[in-house]
C-alpha positions in Angstrom: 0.0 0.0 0.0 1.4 3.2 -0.9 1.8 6.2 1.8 -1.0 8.7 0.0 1.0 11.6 2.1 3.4 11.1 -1.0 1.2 11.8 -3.7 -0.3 14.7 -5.3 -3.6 14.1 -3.3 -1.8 14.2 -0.4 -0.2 17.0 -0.8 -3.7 19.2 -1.5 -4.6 17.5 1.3 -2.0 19.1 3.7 -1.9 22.2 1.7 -6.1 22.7 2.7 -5.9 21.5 6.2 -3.1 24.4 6.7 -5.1 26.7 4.8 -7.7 26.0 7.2 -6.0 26.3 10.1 -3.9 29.4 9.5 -5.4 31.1 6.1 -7.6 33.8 5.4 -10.3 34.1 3.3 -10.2 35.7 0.1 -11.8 35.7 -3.4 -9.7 34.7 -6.5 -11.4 37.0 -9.2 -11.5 37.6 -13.1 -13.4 40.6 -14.4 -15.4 39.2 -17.7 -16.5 41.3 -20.6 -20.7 41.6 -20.5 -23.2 43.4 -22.5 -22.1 47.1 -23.1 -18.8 46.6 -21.4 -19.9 45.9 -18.2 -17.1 44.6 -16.4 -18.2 41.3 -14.5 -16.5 39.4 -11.3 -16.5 35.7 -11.5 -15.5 35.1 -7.9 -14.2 31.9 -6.3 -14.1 31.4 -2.7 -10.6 30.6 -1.2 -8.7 30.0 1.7 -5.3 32.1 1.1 -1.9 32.3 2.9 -0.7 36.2 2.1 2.9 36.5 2.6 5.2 39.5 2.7 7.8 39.6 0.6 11.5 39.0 1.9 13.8 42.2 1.7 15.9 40.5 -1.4 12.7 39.9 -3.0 12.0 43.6 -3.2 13.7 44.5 -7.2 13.1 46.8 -9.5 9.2 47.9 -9.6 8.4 45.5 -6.8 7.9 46.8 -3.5 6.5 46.7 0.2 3.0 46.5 -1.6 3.4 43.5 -3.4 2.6 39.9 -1.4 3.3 36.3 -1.8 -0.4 34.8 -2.4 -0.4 30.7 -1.5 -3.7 29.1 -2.7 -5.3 25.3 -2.9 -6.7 23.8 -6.2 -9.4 22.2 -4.2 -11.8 25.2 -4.1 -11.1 26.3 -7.1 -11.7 23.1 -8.8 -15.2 22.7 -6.7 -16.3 26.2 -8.0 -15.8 25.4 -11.5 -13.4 28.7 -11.9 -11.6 28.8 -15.4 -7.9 27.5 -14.7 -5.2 28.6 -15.4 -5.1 31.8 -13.3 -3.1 34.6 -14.8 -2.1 38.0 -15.3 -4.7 40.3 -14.0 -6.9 38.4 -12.5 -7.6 39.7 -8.8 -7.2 38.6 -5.1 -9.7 40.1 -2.7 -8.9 39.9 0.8 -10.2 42.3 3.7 -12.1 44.3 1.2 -8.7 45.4 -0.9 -8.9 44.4 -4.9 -5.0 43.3 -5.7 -3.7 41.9 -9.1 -2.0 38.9 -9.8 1.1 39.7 -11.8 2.8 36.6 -11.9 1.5 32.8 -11.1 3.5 30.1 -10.6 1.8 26.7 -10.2 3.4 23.7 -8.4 3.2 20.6 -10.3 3.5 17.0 -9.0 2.8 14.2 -11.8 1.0 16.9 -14.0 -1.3 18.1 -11.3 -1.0 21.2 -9.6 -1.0 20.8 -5.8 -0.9 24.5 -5.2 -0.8 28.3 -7.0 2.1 30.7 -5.4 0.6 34.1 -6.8 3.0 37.2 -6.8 0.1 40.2 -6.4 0.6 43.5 -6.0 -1.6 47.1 -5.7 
């Protein structure tokens, strides 16, 4: 039998448990194009880790404002939100829109176990 704590489903398993331990809640948003331009959120739900960045992190245009976003597939998958996430789409946390400048997706076996988000504003 193997040990699942190996395996991508293990992995978003540990991932959401700390998530729900120690996370925050936030909304992973992309603005859609309606009728007359009307700007549209399509929201998702998530449970977010929102990091600082380190001193040595801190180049060029990125500064103090910018934040290491951590998020879990899981809710995203259950909300049916279109993957991937990308450039300016938005995290919403304490009522403060941000935008996601640069995604980088962990991949274990072809499946992303978790989305570090670089977002600044």
């Amino acid at each position: 039998m193997s040990d699942l704590s190996d395996t991508p489903a293990g992995m978003i398993s540990r991932l959401d448990a700390s998530l729900a331990r120690h996370g925050t809640d936030a909304k992973l948003r992309r603005l859609t194009l309606g009728p007359n331009s009307l700007q549209i959120p399509f929201d998702c739900d998530v449970k977010a880790s929102v990091l600082p960045l380190k001193a040595d992190e801190l180049v060029g245009s990125i500064d103090q404002a910018w934040s290491r976003v951590i998020i879990s597939p899981t809710l995203i998958s259950a909300a049916q939100w279109p993957l991937p996430i990308k450039k300016g789409d938005k995290i919403v946390q304490n009522g403060k829109v941000r935008n996601v400048e640069f995604v980088k997706p962990i991949m274990i076996q072809n499946i992303a176990v978790r989305f570090e988000l670089l977002v600044g504003g």
